[in-house]
C-alpha positions as CSV (number, residue, x, y, z in Angstrom):
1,X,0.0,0.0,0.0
2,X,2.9,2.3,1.1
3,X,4.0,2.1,-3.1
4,X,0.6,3.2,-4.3
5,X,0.7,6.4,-2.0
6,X,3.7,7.3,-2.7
7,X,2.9,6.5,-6.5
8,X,-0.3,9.2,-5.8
9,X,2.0,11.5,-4.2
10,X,5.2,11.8,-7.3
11,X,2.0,12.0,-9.5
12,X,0.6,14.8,-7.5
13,X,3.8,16.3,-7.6
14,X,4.3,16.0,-11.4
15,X,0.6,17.8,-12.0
16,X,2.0,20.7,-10.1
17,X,-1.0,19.9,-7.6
18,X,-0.8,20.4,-3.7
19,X,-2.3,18.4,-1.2
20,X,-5.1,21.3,-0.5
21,X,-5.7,20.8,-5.0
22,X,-6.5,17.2,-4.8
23,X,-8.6,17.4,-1.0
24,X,-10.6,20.3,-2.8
25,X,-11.6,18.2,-5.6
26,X,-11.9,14.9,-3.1
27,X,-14.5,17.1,-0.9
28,X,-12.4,15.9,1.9
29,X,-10.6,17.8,4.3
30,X,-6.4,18.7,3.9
31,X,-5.7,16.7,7.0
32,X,-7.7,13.7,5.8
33,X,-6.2,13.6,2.0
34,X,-2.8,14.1,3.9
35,X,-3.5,11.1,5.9
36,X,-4.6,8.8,2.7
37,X,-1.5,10.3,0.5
38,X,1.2,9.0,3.5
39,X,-0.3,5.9,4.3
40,X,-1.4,6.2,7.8
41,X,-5.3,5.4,6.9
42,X,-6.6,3.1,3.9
43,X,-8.5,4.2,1.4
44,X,-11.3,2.5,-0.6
45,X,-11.0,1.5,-4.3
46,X,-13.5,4.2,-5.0
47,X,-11.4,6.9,-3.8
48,X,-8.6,5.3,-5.8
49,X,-10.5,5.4,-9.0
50,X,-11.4,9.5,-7.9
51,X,-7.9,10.2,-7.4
52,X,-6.6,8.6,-10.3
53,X,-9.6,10.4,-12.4
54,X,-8.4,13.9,-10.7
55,X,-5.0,13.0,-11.7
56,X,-5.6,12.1,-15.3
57,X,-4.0,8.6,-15.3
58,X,-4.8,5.2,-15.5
59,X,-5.3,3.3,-12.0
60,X,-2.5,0.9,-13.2
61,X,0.0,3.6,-13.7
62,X,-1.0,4.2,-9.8
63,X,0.3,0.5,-9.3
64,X,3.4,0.5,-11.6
65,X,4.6,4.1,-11.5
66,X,8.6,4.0,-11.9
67,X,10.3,7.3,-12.3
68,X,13.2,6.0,-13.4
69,X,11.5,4.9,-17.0
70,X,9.9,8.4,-17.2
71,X,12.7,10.3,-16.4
72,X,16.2,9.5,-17.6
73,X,18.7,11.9,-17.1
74,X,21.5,12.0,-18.9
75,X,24.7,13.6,-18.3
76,X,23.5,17.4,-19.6
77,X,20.9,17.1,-17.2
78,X,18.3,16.6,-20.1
79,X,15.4,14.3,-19.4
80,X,14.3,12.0,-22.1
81,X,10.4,11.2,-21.2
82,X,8.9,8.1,-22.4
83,X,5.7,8.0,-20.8
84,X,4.5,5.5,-24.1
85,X,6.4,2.5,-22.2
86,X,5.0,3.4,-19.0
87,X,1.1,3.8,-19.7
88,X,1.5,0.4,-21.4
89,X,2.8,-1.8,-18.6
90,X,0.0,-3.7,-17.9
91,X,1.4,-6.9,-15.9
92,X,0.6,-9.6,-13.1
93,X,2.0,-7.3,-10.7
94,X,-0.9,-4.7,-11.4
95,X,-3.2,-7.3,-11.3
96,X,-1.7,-8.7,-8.3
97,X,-2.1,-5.5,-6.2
98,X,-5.6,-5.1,-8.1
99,X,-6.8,-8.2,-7.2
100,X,-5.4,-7.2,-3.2
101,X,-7.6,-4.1,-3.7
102,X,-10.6,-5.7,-4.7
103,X,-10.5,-8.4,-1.6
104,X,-9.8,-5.6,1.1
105,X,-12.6,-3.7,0.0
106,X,-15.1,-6.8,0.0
107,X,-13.8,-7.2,3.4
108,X,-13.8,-3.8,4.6
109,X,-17.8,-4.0,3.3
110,X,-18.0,-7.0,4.7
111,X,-17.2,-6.0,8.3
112,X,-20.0,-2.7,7.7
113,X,-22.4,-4.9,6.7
114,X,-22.4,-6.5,10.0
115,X,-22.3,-3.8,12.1
């Protein structure tokens, strides 16, 4: 989980959108967002799906975002971008992590439906 927020986070970052941006269009709080971006709560797949519509990204690059094969700086300090490569990595791993997802939210519905 700690991978997909800090995947949320470099692309927040690469939008030029703060924290306050992305709450704003969440209709949460700062404090809350804050708290989904580091980690320290869980969010639902639903608010994954939000923030990866706010973004304007696929949910899998959420899963498989590598900076490294977006950004390759060369010795000039020029960066070559090849976001093609990246928006096409669809692999086990993303439906690994998808498939994780999926079963903590059926859980996590689980557990309010008995309540």
């Amino acid at each position: 989980m700690k991978e997909i927020t800090e995947n949320i986070k470099k692309f927040r970052e690469l939008k030029n959108y703060t924290r306050e941006n992305i709450a704003d269009k969440l209709e949460m709080s700062l404090s809350g967002y804050s708290k989904l971006e580091r980690g320290d709560v869980e969010f639902t797949i639903t608010k994954l799906y939000k923030i990866a519509e706010i973004l304007e990204v696929d949910i899998s690059q959420i899963f498989n975002f590598d900076a490294s094969k977006i950004f390759n700086v060369k010795d000039y300090g020029v960066a070559n971008v090849d976001i093609q490569s990246q928006t096409n990595n669809y692999t086990d791993t993303y439906k690994d992590k998808y498939i994780q997802l999926l079963e903590a939210e059926v859980e996590r519905l689980k557990k309010m439906g008995g309540k």
